[in-house]
N, C-alpha and C positions, 0 to 999 in steps of 0.2 A: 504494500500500500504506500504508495509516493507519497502521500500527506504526512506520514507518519515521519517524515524524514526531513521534513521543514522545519522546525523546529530546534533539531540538534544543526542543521545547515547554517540557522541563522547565529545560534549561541556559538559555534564555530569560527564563522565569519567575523563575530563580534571579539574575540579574544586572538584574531591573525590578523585586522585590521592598526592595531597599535603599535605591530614589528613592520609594517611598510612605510617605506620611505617616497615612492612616488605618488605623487598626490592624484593621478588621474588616473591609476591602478585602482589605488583606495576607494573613488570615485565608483570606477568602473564594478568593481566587486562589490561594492556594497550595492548598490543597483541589481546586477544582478542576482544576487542573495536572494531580494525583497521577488526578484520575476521569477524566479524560478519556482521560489516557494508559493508563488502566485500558480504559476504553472500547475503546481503539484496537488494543491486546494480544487485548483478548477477540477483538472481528472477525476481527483476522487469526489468531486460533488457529480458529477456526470450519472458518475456508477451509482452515487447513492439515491439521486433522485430516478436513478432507473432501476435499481436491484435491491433499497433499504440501507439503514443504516451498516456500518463499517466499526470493527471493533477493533483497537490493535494492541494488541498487554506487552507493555515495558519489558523487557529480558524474557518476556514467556509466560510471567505469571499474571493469570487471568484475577478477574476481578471475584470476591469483594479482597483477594488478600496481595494483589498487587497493584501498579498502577494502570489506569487503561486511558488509551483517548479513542473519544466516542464521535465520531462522524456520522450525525443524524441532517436532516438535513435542516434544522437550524441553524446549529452551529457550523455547518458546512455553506450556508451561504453569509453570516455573520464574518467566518474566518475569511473570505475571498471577497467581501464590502471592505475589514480591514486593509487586507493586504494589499487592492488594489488602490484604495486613498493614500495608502503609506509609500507606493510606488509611486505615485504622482506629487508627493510632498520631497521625498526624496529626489526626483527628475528636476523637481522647478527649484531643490536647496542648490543646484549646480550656479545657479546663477548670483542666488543670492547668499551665499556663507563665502565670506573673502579669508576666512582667518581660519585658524585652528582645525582646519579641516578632516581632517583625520580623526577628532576628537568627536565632534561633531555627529560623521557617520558610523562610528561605533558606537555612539550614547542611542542614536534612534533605530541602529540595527538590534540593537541588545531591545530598546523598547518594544520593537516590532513584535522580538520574539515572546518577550513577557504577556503581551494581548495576545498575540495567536495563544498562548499556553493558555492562560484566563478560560479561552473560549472552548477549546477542544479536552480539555482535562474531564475526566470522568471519575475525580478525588477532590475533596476539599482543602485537603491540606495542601496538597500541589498548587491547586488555585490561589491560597496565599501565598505560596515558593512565587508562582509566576506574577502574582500581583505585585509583588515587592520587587521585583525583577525591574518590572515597568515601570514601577514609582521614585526606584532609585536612579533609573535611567533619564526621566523625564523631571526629576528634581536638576539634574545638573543641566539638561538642554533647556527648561528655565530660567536658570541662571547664565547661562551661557556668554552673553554679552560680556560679562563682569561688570555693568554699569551700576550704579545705585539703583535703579527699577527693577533692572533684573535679578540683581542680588538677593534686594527685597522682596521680590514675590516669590524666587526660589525660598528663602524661609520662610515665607507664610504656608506656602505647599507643603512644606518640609511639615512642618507642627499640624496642619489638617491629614497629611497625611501619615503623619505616627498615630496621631488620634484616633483615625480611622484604622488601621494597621492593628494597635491594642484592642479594641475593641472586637476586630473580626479576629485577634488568633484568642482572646479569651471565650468567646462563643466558640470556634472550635472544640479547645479544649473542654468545655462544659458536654457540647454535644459528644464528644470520643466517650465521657466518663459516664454520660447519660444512655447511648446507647449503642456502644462498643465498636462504632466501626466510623469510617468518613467517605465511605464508597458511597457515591449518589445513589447508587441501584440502589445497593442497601440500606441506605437511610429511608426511600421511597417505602420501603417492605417493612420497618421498622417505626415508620415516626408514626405521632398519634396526635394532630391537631388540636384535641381538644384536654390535652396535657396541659397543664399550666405552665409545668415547669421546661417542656417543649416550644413552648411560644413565647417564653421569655427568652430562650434561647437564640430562636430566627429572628425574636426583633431584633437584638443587639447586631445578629447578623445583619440581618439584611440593614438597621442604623448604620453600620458601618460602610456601607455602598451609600448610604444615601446625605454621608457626610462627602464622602469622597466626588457624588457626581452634583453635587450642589443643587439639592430639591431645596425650595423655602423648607425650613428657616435657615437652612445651614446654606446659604449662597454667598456671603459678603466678603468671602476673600475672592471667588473666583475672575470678577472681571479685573483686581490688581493686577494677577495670575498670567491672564493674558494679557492687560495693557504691558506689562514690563517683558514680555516673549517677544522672539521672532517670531513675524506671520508664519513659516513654516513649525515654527514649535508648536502657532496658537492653533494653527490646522491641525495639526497632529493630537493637540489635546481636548480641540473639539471635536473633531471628525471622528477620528480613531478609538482615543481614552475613550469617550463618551459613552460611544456606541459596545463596548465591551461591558461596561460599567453597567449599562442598562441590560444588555443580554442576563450577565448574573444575578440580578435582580429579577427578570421574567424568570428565567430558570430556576430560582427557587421558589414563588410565586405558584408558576406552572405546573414545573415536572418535577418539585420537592413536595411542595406543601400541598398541591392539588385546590389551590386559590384561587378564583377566576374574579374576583371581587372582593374589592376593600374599601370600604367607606373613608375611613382616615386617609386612604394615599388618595383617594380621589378628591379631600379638600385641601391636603397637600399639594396634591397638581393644580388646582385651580388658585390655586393663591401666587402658587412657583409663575404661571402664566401670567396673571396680574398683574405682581411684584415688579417682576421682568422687564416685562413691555413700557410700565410707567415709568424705571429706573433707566432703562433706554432713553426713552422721549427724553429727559430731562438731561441726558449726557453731550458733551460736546465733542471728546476725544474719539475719532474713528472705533478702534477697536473695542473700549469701554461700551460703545454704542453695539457693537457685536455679540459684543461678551452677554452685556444681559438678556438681547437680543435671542442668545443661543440657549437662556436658563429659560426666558419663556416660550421656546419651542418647547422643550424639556416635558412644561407642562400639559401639552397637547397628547403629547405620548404617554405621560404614564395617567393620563386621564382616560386614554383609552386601554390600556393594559389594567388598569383597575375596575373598568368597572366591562369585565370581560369581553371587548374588543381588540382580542388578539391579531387578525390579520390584518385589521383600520392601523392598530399600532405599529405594526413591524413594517407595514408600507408607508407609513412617516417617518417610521425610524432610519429608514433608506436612502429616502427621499432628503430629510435635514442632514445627515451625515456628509452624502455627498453636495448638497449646495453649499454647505456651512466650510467645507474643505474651499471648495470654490470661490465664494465670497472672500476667506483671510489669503488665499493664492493672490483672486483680483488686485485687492490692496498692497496686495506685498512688492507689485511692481512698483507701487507709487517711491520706495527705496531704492528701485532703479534709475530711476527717471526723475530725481529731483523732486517727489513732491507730484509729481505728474502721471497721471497714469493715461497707458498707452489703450489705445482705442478697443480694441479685440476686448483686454479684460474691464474694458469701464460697461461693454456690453455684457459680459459674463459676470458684471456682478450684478446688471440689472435685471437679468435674466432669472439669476437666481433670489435676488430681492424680490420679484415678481413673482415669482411663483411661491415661496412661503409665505408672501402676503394671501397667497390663495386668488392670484388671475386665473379665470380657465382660460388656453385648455392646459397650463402646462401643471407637472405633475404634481405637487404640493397640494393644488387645487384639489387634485381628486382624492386626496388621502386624506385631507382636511372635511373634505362632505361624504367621504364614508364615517369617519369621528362623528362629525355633528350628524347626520341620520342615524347610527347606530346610537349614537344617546339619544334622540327623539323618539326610536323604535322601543328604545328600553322605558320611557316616559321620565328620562332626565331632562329636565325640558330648561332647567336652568344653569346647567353645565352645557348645553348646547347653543343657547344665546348669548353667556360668556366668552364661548368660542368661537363665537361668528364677531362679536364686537371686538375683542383684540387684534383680529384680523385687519381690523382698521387701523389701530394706533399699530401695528406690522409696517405698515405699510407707511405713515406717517416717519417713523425713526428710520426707515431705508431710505427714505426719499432726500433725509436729512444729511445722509451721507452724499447720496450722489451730489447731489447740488455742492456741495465740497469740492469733489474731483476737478482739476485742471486737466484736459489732455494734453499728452503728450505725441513724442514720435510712435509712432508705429513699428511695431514690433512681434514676430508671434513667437508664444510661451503656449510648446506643446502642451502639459498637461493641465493648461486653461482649457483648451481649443478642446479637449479629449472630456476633459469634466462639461464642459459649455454639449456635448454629444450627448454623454449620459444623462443628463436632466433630462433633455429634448428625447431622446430612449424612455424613459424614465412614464414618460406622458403618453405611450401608449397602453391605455388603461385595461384592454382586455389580457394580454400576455403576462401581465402584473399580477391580478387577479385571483389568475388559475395559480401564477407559483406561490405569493405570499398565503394563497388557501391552503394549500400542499403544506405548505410549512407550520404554519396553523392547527392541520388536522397532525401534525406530527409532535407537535410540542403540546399537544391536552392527550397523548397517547401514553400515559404516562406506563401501565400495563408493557405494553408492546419497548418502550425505553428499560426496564428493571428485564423483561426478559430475552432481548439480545445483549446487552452487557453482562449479566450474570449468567448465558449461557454458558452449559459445558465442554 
């Protein structure tokens, strides 16, 4: 199984990248690390959306008493949304990282691989190996400038993310002691919801994710976070971190705790949206304008992943990952060009402003009015007029930016041109559909997940 070999490719890559001395080597290898393992993701999603999930055990030993990574097809199209944002972050850093370079694409190759691991691990305890993987990686490409902003948000990160860090390896440990094992199958076969002492457990878990991805109330260090990043770091921590952060969260959610609805996350997400949007409007600095921008999308998704609108969620979850990549791409030319950004991406970030405003026909639109009919259908009728009127103030704080922009020279920046495709991809609503359904009916399969991983 190729997938299974992505991983150790990339942690490889990341520990032979600090012995090279030619910097277009380093360049070149780290690129293709990220394609290949892209490569290897596509394959075996291929196979799995045509022959079922994929199980592969660490040294041989099957699950529950070794490790396994589990290619279902969530996670098999979760893993290949990463890889493929992190390949386009990494193509457009060639232009923009003058310094340190070396440094640079070992800290985001190492990161790559800590998400991929996050996502395909089929152990808890793994999942904090590789979470911290990610977070120690993405601390230092935070900081990476060395300027005072960057410094500074790299410690603010750093302290949210020990925070969050304590917190999920003490829920670990509670859960091993509680009930003997940390294999996902096996906890699926073993947990009992309606345990007290069980659900004090996932909360701290699952609290732990929800410091880290900044759902109200825990948002206030994030847009520091990103103001003081490179656009390619703040792509990579929206795009990427994000979208993994959220995955482990449905997945326990989903295919741990067998929860398709939560009252408390769903007034959590509508406030996360709120907050957002009004803390935008009021912003002046581009990326600040982004950043909160990106916390009340946030809220859109897990409003629908809460109140059991799995495939409305996971096709915005798609959908914002890849604009939101695109949009800190757009501006990050403006560091090329003096201030000025060049015409191609002053379109690709209206494109993508537009369509999470929710224009039809392009595809934000349509992920946005499965959410609000799916909460109309369930007779939420006040989380769905919420969500039609943020769409306005959406659209108010994008517009806020453009009108900012000076053009520049012309110039094209492949993986704008390649991101500016896939939205415009993205908007064909019926082939969408049928896959984010597919994936949907795979991820409430919870049965059919505990009995291919704990197969003998």
């Amino acid at each position: 199984m190729l997938a299974a070999y992505s991983i150790p490719l990339l942690i490889c890559v990341s520990f032979i990248l600090p012995a090279i001395k030619n910097v277009k080597f380093i360049k070149a290898l780290a690129i293709l690390s990220i394609f290949l393992s892209l490569c290897f993701i596509l394959f075996t999603s291929v196979d799995v959306f045509s022959s079922g999930t994929k199980i592969f055990a660490v040294s041989g030993w099957k699950a529950p008493f070794g490790i396994v990574m589990v290619f279902d097809k969530l996670s098999s199209t979760i893993a290949t949304l990463i890889l493929f944002l992190s390949l386009m972050i990494a193509i457009f850093s060639l232009n923009l990282v003058k310094e340190r370079i070396k440094e640079f694409y070992t800290l985001l190759v190492l990161a790559v691989a800590g998400s991929l691991g996050i996502v395909v691990t089929g152990d808890i305890f793994n999942m904090f190996v590789f979470t911290e993987i990610m977070n120690i990686a993405t601390y230092a490409l935070v900081g990476f400038t060395a300027k005072k902003e960057g410094l500074e948000a790299a410690f603010k990160y750093l302290i949210v993310g020990s925070i969050s860090a304590i917190l999920m390896l003490i829920s670990i440990a509670l859960l091993y002691s509680h009930l003997g094992t940390l294999n996902i199958a096996d906890i699926i076969k073993k947990v009992d919801i309606n345990d007290n002492v069980q659900k004090t457990i996932f909360s701290i878990f699952l609290l732990s994710f929800c410091v880290k991805i900044a759902i109200f109330p825990f948002y206030v260090w994030k847009p520091d976070v990103i103001s003081g990043s490179l656009e390619p770091v703040a792509a990579f921590f929206i795009g990427v971190m994000t979208t993994t952060t959220v995955y482990v969260i449905i997945r326990t959610m989903y295919t741990i705790l067998g929860i398709y609805y939560s009252t408390w996350l769903s007034v959590l997400a509508i406030l996360t949206m709120i907050v957002g949007a009004f803390l935008a409007l009021l912003q002046d600095d581009i990326k600040r304008i982004l950043a909160y921008g990106s916390i009340s999308q946030l809220g859109y998704i897990f409003l629908a992943f809460s109140s059991g609108l799995a495939f409305q969620g996971l096709y915005h979850l798609v959908n914002n990952a890849v604009i939101e990549v695109l949009l800190f791409l757009s501006i990050g030319t403006m560091l090329l060009h003096k201030n000025k950004i060049e015409k191609i991406s002053m379109y690709g970030f209206l494109l993508g402003a537009l369509s999470l405003t929710g224009i039809p026909p392009l595809s934000a639109f349509f992920s946005k009015f499965f959410i609000i009919t799916g909460l109309l259908e369930k007779n939420l009728f006040l989380s769905a007029i919420i969500s039609g009127l943020i769409s306005i103030i959406t659209l108010l704080y994008y517009m806020k930016i453009y009108f900012k922009f000076k053009q520049g020279e012309k110039r094209i920046y492949w993986p704008i041109i390649i991101l500016i495709i896939v939205v415009l991809l993205l908007s064909f609503v019926p082939v969408w559909i049928e896959l984010f359904k597919d994936v949907e009916v795979n991820l409430l399969a919870r049965s059919e997940y505990v009995a291919e991983v704990l197969k003998p």
